[in-house]
DOTIMAR-237407 format. One line per 4 residues: number of its first residue (from 1); for each residue x, y, z of C-alpha. Coordinates in pm, whole numbers. Example, Ala and Ser with C-alpha at 12.3 -4.5 7.8 and 13.67 -1.06 7.14 Angstrom:
2
1) 1230:-450:780 | 1367:-106:714 .
END
This chain:
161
1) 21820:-5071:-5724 | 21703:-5356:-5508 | 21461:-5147:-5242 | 21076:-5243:-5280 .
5) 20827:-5040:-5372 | 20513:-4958:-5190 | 20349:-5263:-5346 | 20600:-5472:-5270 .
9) 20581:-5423:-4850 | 20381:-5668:-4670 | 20278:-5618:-4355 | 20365:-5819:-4110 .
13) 20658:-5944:-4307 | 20981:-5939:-4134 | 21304:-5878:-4359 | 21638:-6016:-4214 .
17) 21871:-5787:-4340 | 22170:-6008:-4483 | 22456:-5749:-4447 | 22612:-5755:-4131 .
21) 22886:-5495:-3978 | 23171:-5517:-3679 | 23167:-5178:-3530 | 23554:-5085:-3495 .
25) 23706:-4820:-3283 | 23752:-4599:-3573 | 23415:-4564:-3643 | 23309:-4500:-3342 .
29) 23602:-4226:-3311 | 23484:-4071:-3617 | 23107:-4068:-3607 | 23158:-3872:-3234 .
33) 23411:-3644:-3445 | 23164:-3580:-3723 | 22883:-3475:-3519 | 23094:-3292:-3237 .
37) 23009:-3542:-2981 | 23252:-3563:-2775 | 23138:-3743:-2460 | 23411:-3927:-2256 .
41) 23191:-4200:-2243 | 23240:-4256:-2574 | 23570:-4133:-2620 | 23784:-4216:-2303 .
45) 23915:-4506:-2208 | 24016:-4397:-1836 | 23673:-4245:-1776 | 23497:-4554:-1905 .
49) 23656:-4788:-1692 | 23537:-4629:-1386 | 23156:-4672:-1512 | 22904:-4936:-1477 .
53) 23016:-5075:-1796 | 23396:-5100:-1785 | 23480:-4973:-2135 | 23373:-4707:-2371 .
57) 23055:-4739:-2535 | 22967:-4718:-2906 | 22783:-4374:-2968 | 22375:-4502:-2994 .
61) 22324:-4216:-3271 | 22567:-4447:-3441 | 22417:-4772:-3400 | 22097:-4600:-3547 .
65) 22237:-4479:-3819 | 22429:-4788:-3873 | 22081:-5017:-3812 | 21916:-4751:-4099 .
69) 22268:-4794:-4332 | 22222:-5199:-4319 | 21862:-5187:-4394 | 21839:-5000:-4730 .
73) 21905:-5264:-4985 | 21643:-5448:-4903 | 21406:-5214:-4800 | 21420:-4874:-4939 .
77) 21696:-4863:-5176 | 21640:-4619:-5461 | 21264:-4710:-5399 | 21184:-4400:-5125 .
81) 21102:-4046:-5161 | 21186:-3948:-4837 | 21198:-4092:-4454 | 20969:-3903:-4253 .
85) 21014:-4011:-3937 | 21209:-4229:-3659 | 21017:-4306:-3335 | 21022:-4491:-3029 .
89) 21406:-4535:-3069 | 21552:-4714:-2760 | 21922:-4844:-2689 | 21800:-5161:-2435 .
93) 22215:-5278:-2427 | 22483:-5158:-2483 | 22719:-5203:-2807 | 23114:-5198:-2733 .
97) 23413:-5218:-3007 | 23428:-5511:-3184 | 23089:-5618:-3171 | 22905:-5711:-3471 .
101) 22562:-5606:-3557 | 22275:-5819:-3751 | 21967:-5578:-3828 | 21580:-5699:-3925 .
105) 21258:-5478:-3999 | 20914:-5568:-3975 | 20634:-5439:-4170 | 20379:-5279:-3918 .
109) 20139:-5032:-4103 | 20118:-4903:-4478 | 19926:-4702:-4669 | 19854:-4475:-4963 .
113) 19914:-4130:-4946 | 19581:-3913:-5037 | 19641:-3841:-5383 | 19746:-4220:-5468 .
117) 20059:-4163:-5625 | 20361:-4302:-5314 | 20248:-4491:-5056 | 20365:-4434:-4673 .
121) 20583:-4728:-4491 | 20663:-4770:-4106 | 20890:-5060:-3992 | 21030:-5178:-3696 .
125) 21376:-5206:-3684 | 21579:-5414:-3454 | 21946:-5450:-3405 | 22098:-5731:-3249 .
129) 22480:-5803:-3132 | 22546:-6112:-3258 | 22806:-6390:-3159 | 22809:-6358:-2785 .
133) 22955:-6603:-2577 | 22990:-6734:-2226 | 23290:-6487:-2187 | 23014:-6211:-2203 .
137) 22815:-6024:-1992 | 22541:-6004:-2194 | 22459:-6373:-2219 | 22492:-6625:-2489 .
141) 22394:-6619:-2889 | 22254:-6200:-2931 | 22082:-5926:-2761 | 21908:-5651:-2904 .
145) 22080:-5370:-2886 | 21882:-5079:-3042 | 21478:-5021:-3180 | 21309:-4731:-3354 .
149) 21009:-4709:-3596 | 21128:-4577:-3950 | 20847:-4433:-4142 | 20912:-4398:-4520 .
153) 20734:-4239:-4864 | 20792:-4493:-5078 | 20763:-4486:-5465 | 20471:-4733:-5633 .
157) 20584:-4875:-5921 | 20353:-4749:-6178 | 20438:-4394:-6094 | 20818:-4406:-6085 .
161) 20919:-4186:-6291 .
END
């Protein structure tokens, strides 16, 4: 276990998440497979091409999910009860094959639930693409790529069980 428990969460403490994944083809194939998605935006070359961005994009319900996946060790990892909540979830740029995401959460609010016992978290999580270059339409260095709010119920120590 290496997630923190409500104690542990400072707010106004950023965490830079130290995992790091390139988003392949594959999983972009099979996350839109999974949940049925099958949106040619995603999924067809040929369509793609003829948009404003000139290649398929990575499903954004994946780069959530992904941006949530990378988090957990060092936030919530065997530490939470249950998340409650994502909010204010926005996709500013767009993530394409082969990019590779970096993810960080900040600490905004925290407090005890009523009877004392867990203690509610919200963070805000950002995902950046990292290791652009001049080649790239998006600039130079990273952009951030997707944001949400991720509420948690988090486990204080003295009452894990």
């Amino acid at each position: 276990m290496t997630g923190l428990y409500y104690e542990e969460f400072e707010v106004g403490e950023t965490i830079e998440h130290e995992r790091r994944r390139t988003v392949s083809e594959s999983d972009n194939q099979r996350f839109c497979d999974m949940t049925m998605n099958q949106q040619p935006l995603h999924l067809d070359e040929s369509f793609a091409s003829d948009t404003q961005f000139g290649q398929r994009l990575v499903n954004g319900i994946y780069t959530l999910a992904l941006a949530v996946g990378v988090s957990i060790p060092e936030t919530t990892d065997g530490t939470i009860v249950a998340n409650l909540s994502y909010d204010e979830v926005e996709h500013p740029a767009p993530v394409f094959h082969g990019d590779t995401l970096r993810v960080q959460s900040t600490v905004t609010d925290k407090r005890e639930t009523s009877d004392g016992e867990r203690g509610v978290v919200t963070m805000h999580v950002e995902a950046f693409v990292v290791d652009l270059d001049d080649d790239d339409d998006r600039g130079d260095g990273e952009v951030l790529v997707c944001e949400f709010d991720r509420t948690v119920l988090s486990l204080k120590r003295e009452h894990d069980d």
